[in-house]
C-alpha positions as a Markdown table, in Angstrom:
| # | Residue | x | y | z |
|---|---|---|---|---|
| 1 | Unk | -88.4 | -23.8 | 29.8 |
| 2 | Unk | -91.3 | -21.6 | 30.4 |
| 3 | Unk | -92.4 | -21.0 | 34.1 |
| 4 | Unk | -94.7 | -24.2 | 34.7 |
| 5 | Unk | -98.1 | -22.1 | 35.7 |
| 6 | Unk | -98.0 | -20.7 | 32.2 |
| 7 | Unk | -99.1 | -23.9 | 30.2 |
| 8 | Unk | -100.6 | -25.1 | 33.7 |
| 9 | Unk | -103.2 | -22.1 | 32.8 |
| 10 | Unk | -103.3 | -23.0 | 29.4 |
| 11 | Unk | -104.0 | -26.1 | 29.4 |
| 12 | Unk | -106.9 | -25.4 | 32.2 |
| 13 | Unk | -108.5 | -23.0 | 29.9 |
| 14 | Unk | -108.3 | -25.7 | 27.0 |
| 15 | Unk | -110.3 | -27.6 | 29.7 |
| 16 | Unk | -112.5 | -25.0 | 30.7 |
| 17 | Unk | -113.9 | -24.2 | 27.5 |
| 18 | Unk | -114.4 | -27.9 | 26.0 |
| 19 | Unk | -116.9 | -28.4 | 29.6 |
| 20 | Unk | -118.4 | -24.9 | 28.9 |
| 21 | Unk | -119.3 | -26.4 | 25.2 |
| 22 | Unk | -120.6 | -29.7 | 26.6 |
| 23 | Unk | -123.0 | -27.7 | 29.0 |
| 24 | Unk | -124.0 | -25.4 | 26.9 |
| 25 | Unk | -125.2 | -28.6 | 24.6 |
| 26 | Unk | -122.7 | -27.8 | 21.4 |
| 27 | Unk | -120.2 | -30.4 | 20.4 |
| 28 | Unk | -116.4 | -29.0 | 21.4 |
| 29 | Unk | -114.2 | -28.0 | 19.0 |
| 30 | Unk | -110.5 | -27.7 | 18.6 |
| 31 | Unk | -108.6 | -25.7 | 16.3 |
| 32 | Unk | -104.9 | -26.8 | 15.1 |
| 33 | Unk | -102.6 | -25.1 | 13.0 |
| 34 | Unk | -102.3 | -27.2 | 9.7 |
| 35 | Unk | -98.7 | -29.0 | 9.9 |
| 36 | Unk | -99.2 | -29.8 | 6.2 |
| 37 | Unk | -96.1 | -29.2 | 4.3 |
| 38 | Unk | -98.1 | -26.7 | 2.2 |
| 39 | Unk | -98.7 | -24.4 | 5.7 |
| 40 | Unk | -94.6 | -24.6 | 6.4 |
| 41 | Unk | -93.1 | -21.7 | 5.1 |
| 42 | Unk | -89.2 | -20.3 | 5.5 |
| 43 | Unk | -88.9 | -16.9 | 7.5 |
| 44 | Unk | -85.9 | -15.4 | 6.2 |
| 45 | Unk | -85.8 | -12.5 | 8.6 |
| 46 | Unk | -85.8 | -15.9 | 11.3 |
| 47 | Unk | -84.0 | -17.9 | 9.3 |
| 48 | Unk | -86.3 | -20.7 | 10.2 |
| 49 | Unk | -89.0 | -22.8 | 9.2 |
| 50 | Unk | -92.6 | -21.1 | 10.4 |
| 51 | Unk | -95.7 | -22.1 | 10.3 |
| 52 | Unk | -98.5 | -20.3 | 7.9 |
| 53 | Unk | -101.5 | -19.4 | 8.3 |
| 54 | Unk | -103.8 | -22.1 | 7.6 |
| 55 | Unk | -105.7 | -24.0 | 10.2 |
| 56 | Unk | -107.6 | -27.7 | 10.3 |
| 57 | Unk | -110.9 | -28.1 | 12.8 |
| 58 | Unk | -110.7 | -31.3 | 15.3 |
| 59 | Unk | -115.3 | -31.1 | 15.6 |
| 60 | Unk | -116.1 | -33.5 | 17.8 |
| 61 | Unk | -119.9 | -33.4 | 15.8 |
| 62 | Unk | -117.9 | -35.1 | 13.6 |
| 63 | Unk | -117.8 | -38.8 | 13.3 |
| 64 | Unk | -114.3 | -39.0 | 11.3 |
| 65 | Unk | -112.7 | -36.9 | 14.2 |
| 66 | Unk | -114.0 | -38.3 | 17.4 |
| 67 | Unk | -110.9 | -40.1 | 17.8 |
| 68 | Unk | -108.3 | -37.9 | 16.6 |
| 69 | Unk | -110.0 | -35.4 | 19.0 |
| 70 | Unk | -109.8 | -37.7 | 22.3 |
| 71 | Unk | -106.6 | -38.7 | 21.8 |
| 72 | Unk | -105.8 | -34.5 | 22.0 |
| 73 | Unk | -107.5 | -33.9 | 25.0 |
| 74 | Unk | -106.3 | -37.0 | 26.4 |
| 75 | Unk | -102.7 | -36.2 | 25.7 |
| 76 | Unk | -103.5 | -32.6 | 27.0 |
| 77 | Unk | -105.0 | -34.3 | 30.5 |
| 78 | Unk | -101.7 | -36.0 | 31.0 |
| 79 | Unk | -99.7 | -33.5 | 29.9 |
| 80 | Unk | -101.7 | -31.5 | 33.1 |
| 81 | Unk | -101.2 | -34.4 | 35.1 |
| 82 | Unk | -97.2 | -33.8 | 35.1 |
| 83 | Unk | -97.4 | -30.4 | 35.4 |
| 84 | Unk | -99.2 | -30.7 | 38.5 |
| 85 | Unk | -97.5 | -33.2 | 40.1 |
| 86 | Unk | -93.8 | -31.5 | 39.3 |
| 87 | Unk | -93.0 | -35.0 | 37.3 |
| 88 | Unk | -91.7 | -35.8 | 33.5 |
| 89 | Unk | -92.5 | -38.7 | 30.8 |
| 90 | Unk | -91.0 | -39.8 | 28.3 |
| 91 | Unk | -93.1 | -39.9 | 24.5 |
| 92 | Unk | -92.4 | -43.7 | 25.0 |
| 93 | Unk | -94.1 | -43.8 | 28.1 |
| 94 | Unk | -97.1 | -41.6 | 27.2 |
| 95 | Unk | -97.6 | -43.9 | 24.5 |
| 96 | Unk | -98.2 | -47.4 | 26.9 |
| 97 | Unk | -99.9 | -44.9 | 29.6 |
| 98 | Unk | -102.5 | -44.0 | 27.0 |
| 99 | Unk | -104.0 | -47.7 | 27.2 |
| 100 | Unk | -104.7 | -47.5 | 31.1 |
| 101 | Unk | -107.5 | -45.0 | 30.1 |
| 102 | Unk | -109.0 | -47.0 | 27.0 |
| 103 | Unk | -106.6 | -44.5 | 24.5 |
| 104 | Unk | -105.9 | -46.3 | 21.3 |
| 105 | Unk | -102.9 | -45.4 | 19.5 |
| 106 | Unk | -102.1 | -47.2 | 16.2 |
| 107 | Unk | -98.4 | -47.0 | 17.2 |
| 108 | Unk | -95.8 | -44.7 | 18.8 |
| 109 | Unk | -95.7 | -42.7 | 15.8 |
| 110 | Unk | -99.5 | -41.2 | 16.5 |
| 111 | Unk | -99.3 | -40.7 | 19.5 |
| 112 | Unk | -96.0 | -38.3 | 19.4 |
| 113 | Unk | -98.0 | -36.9 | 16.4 |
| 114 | Unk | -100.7 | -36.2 | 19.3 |
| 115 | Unk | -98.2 | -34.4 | 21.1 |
| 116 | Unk | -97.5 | -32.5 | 18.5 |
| 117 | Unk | -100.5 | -31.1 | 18.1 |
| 118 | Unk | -100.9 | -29.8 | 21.3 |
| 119 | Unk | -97.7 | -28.3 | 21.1 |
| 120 | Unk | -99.6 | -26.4 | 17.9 |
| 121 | Unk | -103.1 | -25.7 | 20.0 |
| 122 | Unk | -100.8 | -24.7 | 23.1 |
| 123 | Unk | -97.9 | -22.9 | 21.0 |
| 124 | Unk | -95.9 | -24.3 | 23.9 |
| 125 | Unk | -93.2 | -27.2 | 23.4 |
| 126 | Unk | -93.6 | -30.7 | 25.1 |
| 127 | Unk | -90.6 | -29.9 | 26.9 |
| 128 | Unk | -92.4 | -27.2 | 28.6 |
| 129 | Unk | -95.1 | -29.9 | 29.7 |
| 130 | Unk | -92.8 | -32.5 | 30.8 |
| 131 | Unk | -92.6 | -34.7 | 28.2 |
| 132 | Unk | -88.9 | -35.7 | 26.5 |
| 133 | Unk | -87.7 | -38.3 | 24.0 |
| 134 | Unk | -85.8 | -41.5 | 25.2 |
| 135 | Unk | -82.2 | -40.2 | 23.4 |
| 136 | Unk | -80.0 | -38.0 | 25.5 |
| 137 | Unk | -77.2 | -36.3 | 24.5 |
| 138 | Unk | -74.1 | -34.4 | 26.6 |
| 139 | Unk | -72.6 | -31.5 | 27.7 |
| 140 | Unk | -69.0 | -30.9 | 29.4 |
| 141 | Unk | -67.9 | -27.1 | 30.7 |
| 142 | Unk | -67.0 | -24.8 | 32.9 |
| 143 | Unk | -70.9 | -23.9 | 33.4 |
| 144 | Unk | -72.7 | -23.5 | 36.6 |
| 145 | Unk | -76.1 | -24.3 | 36.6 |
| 146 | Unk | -78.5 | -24.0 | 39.2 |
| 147 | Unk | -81.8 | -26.6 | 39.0 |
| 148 | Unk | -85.7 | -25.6 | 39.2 |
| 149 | Unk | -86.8 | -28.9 | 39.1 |
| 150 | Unk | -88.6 | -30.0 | 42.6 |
| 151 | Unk | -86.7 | -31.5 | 45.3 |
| 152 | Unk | -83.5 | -29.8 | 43.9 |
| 153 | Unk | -84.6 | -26.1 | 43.3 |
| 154 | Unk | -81.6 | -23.9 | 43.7 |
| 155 | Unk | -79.2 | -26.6 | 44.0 |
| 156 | Unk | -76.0 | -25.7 | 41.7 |
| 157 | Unk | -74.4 | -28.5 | 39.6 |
| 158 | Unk | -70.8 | -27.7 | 38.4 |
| 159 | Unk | -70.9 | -29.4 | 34.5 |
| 160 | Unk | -67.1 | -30.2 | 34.9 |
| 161 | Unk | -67.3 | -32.7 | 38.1 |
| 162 | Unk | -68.5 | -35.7 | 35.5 |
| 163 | Unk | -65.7 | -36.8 | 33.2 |
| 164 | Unk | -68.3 | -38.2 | 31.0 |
| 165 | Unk | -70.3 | -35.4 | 30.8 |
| 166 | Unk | -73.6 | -34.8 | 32.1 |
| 167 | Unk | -76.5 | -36.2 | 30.3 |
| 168 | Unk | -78.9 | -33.5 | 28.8 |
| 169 | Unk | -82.4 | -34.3 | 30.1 |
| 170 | Unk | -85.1 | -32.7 | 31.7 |
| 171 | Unk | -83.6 | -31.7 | 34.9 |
| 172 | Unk | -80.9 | -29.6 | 32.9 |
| 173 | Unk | -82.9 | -28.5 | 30.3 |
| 174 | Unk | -85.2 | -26.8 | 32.7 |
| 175 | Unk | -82.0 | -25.3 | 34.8 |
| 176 | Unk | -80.3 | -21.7 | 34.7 |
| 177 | Unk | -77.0 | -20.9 | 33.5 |
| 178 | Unk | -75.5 | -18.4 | 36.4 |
| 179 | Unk | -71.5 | -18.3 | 35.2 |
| 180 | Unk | -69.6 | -19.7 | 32.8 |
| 181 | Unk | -65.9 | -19.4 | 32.5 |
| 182 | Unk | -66.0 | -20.1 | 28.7 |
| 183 | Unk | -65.9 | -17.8 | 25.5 |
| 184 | Unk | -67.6 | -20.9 | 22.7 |
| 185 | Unk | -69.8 | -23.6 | 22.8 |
| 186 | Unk | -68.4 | -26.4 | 20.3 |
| 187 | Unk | -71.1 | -29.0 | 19.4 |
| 188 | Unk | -69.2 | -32.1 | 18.4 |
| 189 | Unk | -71.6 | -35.6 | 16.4 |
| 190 | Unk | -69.8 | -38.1 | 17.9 |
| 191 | Unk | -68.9 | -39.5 | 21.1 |
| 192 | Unk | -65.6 | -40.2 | 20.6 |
| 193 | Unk | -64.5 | -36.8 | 19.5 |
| 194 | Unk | -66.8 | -35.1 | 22.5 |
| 195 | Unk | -64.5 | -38.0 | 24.8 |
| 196 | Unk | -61.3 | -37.0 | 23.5 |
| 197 | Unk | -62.1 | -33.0 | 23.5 |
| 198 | Unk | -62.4 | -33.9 | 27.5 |
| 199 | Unk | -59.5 | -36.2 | 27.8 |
| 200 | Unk | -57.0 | -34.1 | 25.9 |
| 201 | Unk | -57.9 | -31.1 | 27.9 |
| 202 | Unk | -58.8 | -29.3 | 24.6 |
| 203 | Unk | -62.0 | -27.5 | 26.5 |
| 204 | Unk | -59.2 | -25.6 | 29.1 |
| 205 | Unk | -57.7 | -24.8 | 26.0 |
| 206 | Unk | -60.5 | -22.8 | 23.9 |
| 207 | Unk | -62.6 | -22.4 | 26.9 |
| 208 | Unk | -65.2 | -24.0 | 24.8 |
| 209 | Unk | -68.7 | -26.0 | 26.4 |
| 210 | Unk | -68.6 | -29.0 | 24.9 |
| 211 | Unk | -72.0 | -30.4 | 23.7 |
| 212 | Unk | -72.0 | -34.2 | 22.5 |
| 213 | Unk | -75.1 | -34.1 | 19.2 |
| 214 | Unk | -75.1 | -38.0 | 19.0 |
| 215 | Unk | -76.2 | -37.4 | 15.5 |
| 216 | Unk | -79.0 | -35.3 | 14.8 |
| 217 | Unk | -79.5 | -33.9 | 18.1 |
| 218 | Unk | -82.7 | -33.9 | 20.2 |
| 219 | Unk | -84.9 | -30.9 | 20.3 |
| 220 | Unk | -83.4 | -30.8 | 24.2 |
| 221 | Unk | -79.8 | -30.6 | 23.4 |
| 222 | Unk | -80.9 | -27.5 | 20.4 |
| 223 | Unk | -82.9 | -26.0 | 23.6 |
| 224 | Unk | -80.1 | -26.3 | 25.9 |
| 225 | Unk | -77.5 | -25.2 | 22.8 |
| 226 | Unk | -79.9 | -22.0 | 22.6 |
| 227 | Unk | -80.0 | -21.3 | 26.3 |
| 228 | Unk | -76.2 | -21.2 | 27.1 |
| 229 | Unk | -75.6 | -19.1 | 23.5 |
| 230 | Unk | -78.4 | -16.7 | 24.9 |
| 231 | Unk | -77.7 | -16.6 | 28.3 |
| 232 | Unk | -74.1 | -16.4 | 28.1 |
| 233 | Unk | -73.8 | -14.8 | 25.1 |
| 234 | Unk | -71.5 | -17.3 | 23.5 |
| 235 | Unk | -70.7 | -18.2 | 20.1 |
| 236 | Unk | -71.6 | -21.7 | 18.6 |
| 237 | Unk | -69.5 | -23.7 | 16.2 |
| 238 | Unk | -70.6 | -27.5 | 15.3 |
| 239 | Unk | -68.1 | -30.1 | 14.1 |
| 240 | Unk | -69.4 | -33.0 | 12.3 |
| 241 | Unk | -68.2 | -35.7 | 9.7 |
| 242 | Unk | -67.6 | -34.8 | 6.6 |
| 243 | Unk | -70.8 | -35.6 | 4.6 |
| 244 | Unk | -73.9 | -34.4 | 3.8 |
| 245 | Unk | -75.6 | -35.7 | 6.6 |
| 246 | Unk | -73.0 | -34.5 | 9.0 |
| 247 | Unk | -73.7 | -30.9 | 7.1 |
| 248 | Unk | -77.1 | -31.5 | 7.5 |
| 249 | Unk | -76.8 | -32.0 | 11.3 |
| 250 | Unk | -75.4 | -28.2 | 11.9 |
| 251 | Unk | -77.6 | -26.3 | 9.6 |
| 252 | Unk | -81.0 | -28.3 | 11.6 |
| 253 | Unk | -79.3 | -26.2 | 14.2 |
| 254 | Unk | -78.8 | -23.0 | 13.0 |
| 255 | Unk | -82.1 | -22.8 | 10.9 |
| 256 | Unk | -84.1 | -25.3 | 12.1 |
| 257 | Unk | -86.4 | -27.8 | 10.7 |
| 258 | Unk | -89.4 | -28.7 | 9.0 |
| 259 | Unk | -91.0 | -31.2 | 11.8 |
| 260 | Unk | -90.3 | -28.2 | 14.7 |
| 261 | Unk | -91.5 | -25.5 | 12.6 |
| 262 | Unk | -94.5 | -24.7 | 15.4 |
| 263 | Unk | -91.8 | -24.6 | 18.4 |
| 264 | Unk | -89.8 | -21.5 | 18.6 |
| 265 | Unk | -86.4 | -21.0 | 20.2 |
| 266 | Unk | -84.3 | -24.1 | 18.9 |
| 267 | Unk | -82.4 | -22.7 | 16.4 |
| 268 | Unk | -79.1 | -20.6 | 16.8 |
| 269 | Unk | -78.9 | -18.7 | 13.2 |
| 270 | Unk | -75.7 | -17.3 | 13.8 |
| 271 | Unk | -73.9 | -20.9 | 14.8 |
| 272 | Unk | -70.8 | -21.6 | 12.5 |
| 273 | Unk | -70.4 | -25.1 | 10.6 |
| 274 | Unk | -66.7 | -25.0 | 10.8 |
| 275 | Unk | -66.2 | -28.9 | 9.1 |
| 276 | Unk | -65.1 | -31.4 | 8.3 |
| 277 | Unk | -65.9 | -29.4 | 4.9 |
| 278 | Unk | -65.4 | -31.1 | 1.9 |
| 279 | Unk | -61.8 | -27.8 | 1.7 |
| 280 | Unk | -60.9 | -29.5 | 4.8 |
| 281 | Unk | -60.8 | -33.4 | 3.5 |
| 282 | Unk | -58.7 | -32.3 | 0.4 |
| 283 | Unk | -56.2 | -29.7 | 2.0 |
| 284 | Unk | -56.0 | -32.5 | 4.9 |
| 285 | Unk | -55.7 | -35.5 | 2.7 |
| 286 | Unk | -57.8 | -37.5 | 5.1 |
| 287 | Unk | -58.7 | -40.9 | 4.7 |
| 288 | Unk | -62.5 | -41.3 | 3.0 |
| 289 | Unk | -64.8 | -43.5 | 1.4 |
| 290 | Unk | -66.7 | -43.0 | -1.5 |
| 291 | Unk | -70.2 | -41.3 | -1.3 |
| 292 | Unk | -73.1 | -43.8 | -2.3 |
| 293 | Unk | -76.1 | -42.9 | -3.8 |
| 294 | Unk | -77.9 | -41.9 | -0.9 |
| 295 | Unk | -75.3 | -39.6 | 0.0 |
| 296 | Unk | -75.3 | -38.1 | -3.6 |
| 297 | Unk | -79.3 | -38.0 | -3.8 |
| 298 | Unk | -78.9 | -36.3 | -0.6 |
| 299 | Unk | -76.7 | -33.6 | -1.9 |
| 300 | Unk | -79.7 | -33.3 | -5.1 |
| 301 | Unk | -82.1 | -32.6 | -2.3 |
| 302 | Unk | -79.9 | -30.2 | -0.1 |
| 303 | Unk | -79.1 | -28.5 | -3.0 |
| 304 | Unk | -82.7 | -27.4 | -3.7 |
| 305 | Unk | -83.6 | -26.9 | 0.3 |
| 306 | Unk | -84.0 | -23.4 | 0.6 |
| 307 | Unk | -82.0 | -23.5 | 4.0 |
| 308 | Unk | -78.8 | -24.0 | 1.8 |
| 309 | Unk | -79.2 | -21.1 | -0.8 |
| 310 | Unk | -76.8 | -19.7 | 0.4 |
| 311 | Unk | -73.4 | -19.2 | -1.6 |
| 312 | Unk | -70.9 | -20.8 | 1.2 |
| 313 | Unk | -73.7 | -23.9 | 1.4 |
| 314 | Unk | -73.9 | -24.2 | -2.4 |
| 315 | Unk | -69.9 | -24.1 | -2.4 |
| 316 | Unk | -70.1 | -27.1 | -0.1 |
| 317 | Unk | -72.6 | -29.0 | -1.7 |
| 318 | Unk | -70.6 | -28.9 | -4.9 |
| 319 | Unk | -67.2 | -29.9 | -3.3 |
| 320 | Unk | -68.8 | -33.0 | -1.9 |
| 321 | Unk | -70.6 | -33.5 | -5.7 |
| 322 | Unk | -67.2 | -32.6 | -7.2 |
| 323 | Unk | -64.8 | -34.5 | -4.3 |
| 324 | Unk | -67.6 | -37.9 | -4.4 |
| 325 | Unk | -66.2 | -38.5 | -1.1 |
| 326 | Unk | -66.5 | -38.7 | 2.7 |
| 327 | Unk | -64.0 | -38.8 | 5.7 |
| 328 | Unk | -65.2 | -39.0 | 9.7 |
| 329 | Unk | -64.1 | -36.5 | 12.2 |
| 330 | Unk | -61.8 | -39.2 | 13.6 |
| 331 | Unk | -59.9 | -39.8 | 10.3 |
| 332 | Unk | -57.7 | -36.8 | 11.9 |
| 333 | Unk | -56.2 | -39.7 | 14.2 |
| 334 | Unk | -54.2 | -40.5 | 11.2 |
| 335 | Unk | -51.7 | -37.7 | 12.1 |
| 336 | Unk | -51.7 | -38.5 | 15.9 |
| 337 | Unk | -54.3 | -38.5 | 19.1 |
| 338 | Unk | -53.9 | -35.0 | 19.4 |
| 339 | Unk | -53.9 | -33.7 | 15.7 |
| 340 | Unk | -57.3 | -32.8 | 15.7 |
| 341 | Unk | -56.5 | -30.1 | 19.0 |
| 342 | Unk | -53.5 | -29.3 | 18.3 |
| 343 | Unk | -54.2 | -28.1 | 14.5 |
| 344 | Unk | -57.2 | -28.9 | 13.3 |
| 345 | Unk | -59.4 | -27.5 | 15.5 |
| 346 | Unk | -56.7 | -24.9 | 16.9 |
| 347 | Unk | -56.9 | -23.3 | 13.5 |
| 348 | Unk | -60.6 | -23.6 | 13.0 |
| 349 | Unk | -61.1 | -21.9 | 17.1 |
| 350 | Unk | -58.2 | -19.4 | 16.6 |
């Protein structure tokens, strides 16, 4: 997270300037970076999604964007609100707050739109304002952080004293790796494999952070997956089922995605996808199901994504098209508990 007087100012001058227009007796204008699919292009020296160059007007002359336009400054007024007071929302709580003041969103869904848009007018994320998505995800190591967040600056949290791990929300987000006794960070989909890399001891043994995705992870958990591989200068591997969807959950994290294409620093393009690969479920004989047809139409679509033009990616999408099945990371246990540590992910970690 950015130092909080940075959008603070930001956001002020936003301010500033739409008062200056009123008294000067011109209607305001804001200008937005189109999020249009068109104006969301693929850096390959970033290996990201960008956005282009192309721009949309919010003119409050306008009768057709008088709404659109209050609901941005709104959003931007609370999003001040928190930075000032040193506090955090939630998008789900923004959205119900927004009625006190006579806001009117159609649903949730316009309203974290909204948000968006001032992450485009701001070029800062809504992390950095203080606003997070209900989901959390977790993170196990030998990490010491030390918190920013008021009431608990400088305090040091030890990411090994919970056995459960420590939830990744905005208190940790917006902390500072200061040692690590680790040489990987493993990002693991599910639970259950993030539980047993803990219980098993399999962390000690590859000196590895572990970082719980829950599925597609939140823009947080890529954030905090950034941090720790910058600051620390570690390596990143993610281990997901065996599917497309699992597939598609590491490469969000190496090269990013469409919907984040206006926030920077989420992606990890050097992060490994080390399986389950559709080489693993056959040398492995795992236990599978059959792909169904929104696996396979997902594989049509990957195919063509220019994030997966590359030759190991087309390799993969063609073993799963050529395989027409699917096994979970936990279809290891068929071998034994400890299979998956002891040679699975032992050969995969070195």
């Amino acid at each position: 997270m950015s130092d909080p007087a940075q959008p603070l100012h930001l956001l002020r001058g936003i301010g500033h300037r739409i008062v200056e227009s009123i008294r000067s007796g011109e209607f305001p204008v804001l200008e937005i970076p189109d999020r249009g699919t068109t104006n969301i292009v693929f850096d390959e020296q970033r290996h990201q999604f960008v956005m282009g160059p192309k721009k949309v007007v919010r003119d409050s002359s306008n009768l057709k964007h008088i709404r659109s336009f209050a609901q941005l400054v709104w959003v931007a007024s609370y999003a001040k609100r928190l930075l000032v007071s040193g506090r955090t929302s939630s998008l789900r709580d923004l959205y119900y707050s927004a009625e006190a003041f006579g806001i009117r969103f159609k649903d949730q869904a316009e309203s974290d739109r909204t948000v968006a848009d001032l992450e485009c007018v701001t070029g800062f994320s809504r992390e950095d304002f203080g606003i997070f998505p209900e989901e959390r995800s977790s993170i196990y190591g030998a990490v010491k952080m030390r918190y920013t967040v008021p009431g608990y600056e400088g305090r040091v949290i030890d990411l090994t004293l919970s056995p459960d791990g420590f939830p990744i929300g905005p208190a940790l987000v917006t902390a500072e790796p200061i040692s690590a006794d680790a040489k990987l960070i493993l990002a693991v989909e599910s639970g259950g494999m993030f539980s047993r890399l803990i219980e098993t001891g399999a962390w000690k043994r590859f000196r590895a952070i572990l970082v719980h995705l829950g599925g597609q992870p939140p823009r947080a958990t890529r954030r905090m997956i950034r941090l720790l591989h910058d600051a620390l200068d570690l390596p990143v591997y993610i281990f997901t089922d065996g599917d497309p969807w699992g597939m598609h959950i590491a490469r969000v994290i190496i090269s990013g995605s469409a919907n984040a294409a206006h926030v920077p620093g989420l992606v990890v393009p050097d992060a490994a996808w080390i399986g389950v690969t559709p080489d693993d479920i056959r040398d492995y004989t795992l236990p599978t199901e059959p792909l169904n047809d929104a696996d396979l139409r997902r594989l049509d679509e990957l195919s063509n994504d220019v994030r997966y033009s590359s030759p190991e990616c087309q390799h993969h999408i063609a073993g799963f098209k050529s395989l027409r099945k699917k096994a979970e990371q936990q279809a290891f246990s068929r071998y034994g508990m400890d299979f998956v540590v002891e040679h699975y992910l032992a050969d995969k970690l070195g």
